[in-house]
C-alpha positions, 0 to 999 in steps of 0.5 A, spaced: 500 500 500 502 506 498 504 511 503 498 517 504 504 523 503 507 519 496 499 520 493 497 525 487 490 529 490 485 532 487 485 538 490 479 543 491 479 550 488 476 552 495 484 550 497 489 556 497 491 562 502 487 565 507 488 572 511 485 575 518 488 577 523 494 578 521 495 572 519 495 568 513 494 561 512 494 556 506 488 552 507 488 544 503 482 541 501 483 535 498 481 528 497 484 521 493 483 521 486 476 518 483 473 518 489 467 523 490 466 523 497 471 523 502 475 531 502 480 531 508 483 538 510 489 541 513 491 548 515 499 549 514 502 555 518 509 558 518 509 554 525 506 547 523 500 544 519 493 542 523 490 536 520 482 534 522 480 527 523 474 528 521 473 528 512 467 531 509 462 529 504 464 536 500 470 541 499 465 547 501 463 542 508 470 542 509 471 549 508 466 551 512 469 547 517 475 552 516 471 558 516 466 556 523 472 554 527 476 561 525 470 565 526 469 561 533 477 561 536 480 567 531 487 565 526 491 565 532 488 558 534 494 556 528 500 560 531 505 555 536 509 551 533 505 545 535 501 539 530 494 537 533 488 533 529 481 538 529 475 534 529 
């Protein structure tokens, strides 16, 4: 089995940087090519990247996840030099 980081992705439009606060962050929403369900999404900032467990039916659910949790705890929930797994 190959290794998930060895992989090509589908990677959504909704992917890209995104600014607030002052900081700015490159959003990855992507899945595994060919399957239509299963989009999983990682924020990387210059201090590390956040993975979410949980995988999203569409791009635009996880990029909705994305803009919920910003909105609920602000940018500088990404800053620190820590990886940690959102649900």
């Amino acid at each position: 089995m190959m290794a998930e980081e060895d992989c090509d992705f589908d990677h959504s439009p909704l992917s890209g940087p995104v600014t607030r606060d002052g900081e700015t962050v490159e959003v990855e929403i992507y899945r595994f090519p060919g399957t239509p369900e299963c989009w999983r999404m990682e924020v990387v900032h210059t201090s590390g990247c956040i993975r979410w467990d949980t995988t999203f039916a569409t791009d635009a659910d996880a990029r909705a996840a994305f803009d919920t949790m910003v909105d609920a705890v602000g940018m500088g929930s990404f800053s620190g030099n820590r990886r940690k797994a959102w649900n």
